[in-house]
Every structure is written in structure tokens, then in C-alpha cells.
C-alpha positions in Angstrom: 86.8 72.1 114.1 86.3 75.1 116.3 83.0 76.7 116.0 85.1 80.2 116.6 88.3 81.5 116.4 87.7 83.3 119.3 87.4 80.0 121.3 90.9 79.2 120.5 93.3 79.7 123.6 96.2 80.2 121.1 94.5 82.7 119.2 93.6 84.6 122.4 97.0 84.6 123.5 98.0 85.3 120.2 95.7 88.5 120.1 97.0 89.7 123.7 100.7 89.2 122.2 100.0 91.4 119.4 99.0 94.3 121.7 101.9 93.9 123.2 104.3 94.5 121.0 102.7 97.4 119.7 102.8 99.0 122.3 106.7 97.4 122.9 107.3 98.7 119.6 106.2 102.5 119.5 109.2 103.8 121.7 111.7 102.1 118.9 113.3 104.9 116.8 111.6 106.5 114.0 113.7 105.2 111.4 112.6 101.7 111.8 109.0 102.6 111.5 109.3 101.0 107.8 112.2 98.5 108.7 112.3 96.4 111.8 108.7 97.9 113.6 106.8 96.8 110.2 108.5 93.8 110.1 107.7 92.8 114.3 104.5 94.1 113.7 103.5 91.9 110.5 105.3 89.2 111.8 102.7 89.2 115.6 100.2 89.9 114.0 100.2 87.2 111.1 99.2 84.6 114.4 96.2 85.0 114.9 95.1 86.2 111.5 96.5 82.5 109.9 94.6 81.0 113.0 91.3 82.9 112.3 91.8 81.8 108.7 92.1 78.3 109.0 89.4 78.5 111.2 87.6 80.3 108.4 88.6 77.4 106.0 86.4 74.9 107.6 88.5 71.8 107.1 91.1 70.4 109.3 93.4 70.6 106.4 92.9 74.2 105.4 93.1 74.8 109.8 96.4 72.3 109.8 97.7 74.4 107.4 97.3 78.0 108.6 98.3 77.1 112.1 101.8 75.9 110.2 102.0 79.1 108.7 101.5 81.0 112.4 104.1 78.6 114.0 106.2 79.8 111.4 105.4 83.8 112.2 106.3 82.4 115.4 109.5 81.9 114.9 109.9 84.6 112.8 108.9 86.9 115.6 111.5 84.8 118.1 114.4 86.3 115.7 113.1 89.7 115.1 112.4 90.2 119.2 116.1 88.7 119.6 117.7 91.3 117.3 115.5 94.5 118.6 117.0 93.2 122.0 120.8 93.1 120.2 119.9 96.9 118.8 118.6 98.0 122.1 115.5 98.9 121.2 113.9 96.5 123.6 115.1 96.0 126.9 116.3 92.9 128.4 113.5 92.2 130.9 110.9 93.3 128.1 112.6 91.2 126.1 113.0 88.3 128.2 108.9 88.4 128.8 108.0 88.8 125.2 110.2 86.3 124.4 108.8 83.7 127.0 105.3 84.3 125.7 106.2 83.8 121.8 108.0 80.4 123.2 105.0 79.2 124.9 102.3 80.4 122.1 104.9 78.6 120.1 104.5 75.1 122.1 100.5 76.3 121.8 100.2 76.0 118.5 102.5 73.2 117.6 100.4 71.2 120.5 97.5 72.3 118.4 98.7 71.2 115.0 99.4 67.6 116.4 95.7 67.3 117.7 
């Protein structure tokens, strides 16, 4: 078990994503500030918050867990940055980069739940 969450390379990553796509996200038109921003935004951020938590758990189960429920948010985040690319709200090479670093925190994580 990790002493910190703040140890964790994925959550790290996961932390720098975040800040990302908020700052992606605030040229995206106003009226998906409640639709498809919310959802982006909730979807980022919900990595490292289920890391930090099942680091908070203290068991390997509780941290096997919350790292399934981040890979999910993962992928959840992979289909939402897809279809803000489809609306062009995100451009292609923003998209391509964001999408290349949810892929890899993806792998991260999944690497993370086998150990």
C-alpha cells in the first residue's frame, strides 16, 4: 500500500490531466457549461479522486477497487474527449494529445490494478 497518494505516478498524471482539460474545456460554448463541460470535467477529475480514495481505504481491496472505478472514468473521459472533437469544440491536435495521455494513464492504472 502506498504511504501517499501523492506518491502515485498515476495519480500525478492524473492530477496534471485534470488541469488540462480545464483549461481545454473553458473556450467550449456556454451552453454546455451544464452539459458536456460538467460531464468532461467530473469525468477527469473522478481519477485521481477514486485513486486518492482507495489510497485512503487502507486495504489493497478497498485500493483495487477505487482504481477500477478510475479506469472506468477513464474510459469514460476517452468517449466524451472523442465526441467534443466530433462537435468541434476541441481541435484535432488538442484532441489527439489529450487523447494520447487518457490512453496511457489508462495502461497506468490498469498496470496498477494487476500489481
Amino acid at each position: 500500500m502506498p504511504k501517499s497518494v501523492e506518491n502515485l505516478r498515476t495519480w500525478q498524471e492524473g492530477m496534471r490531466l485534470a488541469k488540462d482539460i480545464y483549461r481545454a474545456s473553458n473556450s467550449w460554448p456556454k451552453e454546455e457549461v451544464y452539459g458536456l463541460t460538467a460531464q468532461v470535467r467530473r469525468a477527469v477529475v473522478s481519477i485521481p479522486a477514486n485513486l486518492a480514495e482507495g489510497v485512503g481505504r487502507s486495504t489493497a481491496a478497498e485500493l483495487s477497487r477505487y482504481s477500477r472505478i478510475a479506469l472506468g472514468s477513464a474510459y469514460e473521459l476517452d468517449t466524451l474527449l472523442r465526441l467534443s472533437r466530433d462537435l468541434g469544440y476541441l481541435a484535432h491536435a488538442n484532441f489527439e494529445e489529450l487523447n494520447a495521455r487518457v490512453s496511457s494513464l489508462a495502461k497506468q492504472i490498469s498496470a496498477f490494478i494487476s500489481y
